[in-house]
C-alpha positions in Angstrom: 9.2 -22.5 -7.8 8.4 -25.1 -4.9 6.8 -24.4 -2.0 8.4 -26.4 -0.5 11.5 -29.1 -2.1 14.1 -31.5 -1.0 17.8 -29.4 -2.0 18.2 -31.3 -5.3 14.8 -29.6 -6.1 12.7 -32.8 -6.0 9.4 -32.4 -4.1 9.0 -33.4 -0.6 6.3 -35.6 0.9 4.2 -33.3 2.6 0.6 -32.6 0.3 1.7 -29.0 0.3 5.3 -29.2 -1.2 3.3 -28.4 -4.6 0.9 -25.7 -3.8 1.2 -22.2 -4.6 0.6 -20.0 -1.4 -1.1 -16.6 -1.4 1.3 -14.9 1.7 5.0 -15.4 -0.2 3.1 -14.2 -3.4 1.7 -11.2 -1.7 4.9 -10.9 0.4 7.1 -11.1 -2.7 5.3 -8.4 -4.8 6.0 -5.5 -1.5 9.5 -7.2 -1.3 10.1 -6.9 -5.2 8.4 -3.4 -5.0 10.6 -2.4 -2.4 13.8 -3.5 -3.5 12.7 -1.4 -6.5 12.1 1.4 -5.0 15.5 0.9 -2.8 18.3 -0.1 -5.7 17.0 0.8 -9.0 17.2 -2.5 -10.4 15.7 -3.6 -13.5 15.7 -7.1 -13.1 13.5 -6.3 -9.5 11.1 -5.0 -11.9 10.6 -7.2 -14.2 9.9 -9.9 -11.5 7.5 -7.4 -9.6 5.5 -7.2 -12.8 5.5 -11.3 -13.3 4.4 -11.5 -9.9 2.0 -9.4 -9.9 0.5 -10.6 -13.4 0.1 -14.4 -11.8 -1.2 -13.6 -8.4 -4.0 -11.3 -10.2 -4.8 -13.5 -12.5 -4.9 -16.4 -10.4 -5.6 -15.9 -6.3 -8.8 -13.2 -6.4 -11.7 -14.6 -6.3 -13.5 -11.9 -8.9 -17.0 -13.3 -8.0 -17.2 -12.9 -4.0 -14.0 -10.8 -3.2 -10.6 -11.6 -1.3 -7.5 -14.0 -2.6 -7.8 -17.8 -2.3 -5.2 -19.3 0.2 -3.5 -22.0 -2.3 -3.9 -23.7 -5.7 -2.8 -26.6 -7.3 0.5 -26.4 -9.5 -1.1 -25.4 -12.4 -2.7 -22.5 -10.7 -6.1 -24.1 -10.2 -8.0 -23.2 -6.7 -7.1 -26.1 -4.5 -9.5 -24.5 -1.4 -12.6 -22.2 -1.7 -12.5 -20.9 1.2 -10.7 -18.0 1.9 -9.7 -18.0 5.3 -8.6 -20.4 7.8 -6.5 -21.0 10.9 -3.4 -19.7 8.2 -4.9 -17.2 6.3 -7.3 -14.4 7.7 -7.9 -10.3 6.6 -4.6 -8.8 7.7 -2.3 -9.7 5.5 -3.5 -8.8 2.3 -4.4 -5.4 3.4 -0.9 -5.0 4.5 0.9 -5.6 1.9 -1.4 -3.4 0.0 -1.1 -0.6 2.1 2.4 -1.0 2.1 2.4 -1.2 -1.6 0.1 1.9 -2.7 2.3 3.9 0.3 5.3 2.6 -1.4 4.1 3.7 -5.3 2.7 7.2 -3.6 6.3 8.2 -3.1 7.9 7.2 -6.3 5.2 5.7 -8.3 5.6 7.6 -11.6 9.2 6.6 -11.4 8.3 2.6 -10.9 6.1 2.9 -14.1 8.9 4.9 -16.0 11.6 2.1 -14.8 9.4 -0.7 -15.6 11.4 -3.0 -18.8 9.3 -2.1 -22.1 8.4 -6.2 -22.4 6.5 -6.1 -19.1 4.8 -2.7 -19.2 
């Protein structure tokens, strides 16, 4: 997916349109989690678990600590540094506290649920 694309799904102009973003991949593994947690639904799973493979293999910086803001399209780091006028300390935190408060309450039964291909 696009960060950011014209509606026939070409890319757009601006030098972003083909970066991946750290905040809708963060974002999207709560939302996914959530939505889980909420309906039940398989398929929510199986894209919480894909998301959460990519981003942790690709956006921490394993060295120094915290995510890297954005990388290329094929999941290179675009930008060391780590924050910016965009990106500072509260979001990841967030949605990791939101996360682990989320899995406290029903995390046995996210794990159970989880499709056998992406446990």
């Amino acid at each position: 997916m696009r960060y950011l694309a014209n509606l026939d799904g070409t890319p757009m102009f601006p030098p972003q349109a083909d970066q991946k973003l750290w905040w809708p991949h963060a974002e999207a593994l709560y939302a996914l989690l959530l939505g889980w947690a909420a309906t039940g639904r398989d398929d929510l799973a199986t894209w919480y678990y894909r998301i959460h493979e990519y981003a942790f293999s690709h956006f921490p910086d394993c060295e120094f600590g915290e995510w890297y803001g954005y990388l290329n399209r094929d999941g290179s780091v675009m930008f060391t540094a780590k924050a910016n006028g965009w990106k500072g300390f509260f979001h990841l935190p967030r949605v990791f506290l939101r996360n682990y408060l989320l899995l406290a309450g029903c995390g046995s039964r996210f794990a159970r649920g989880a499709p056998s291909r992406v446990r």
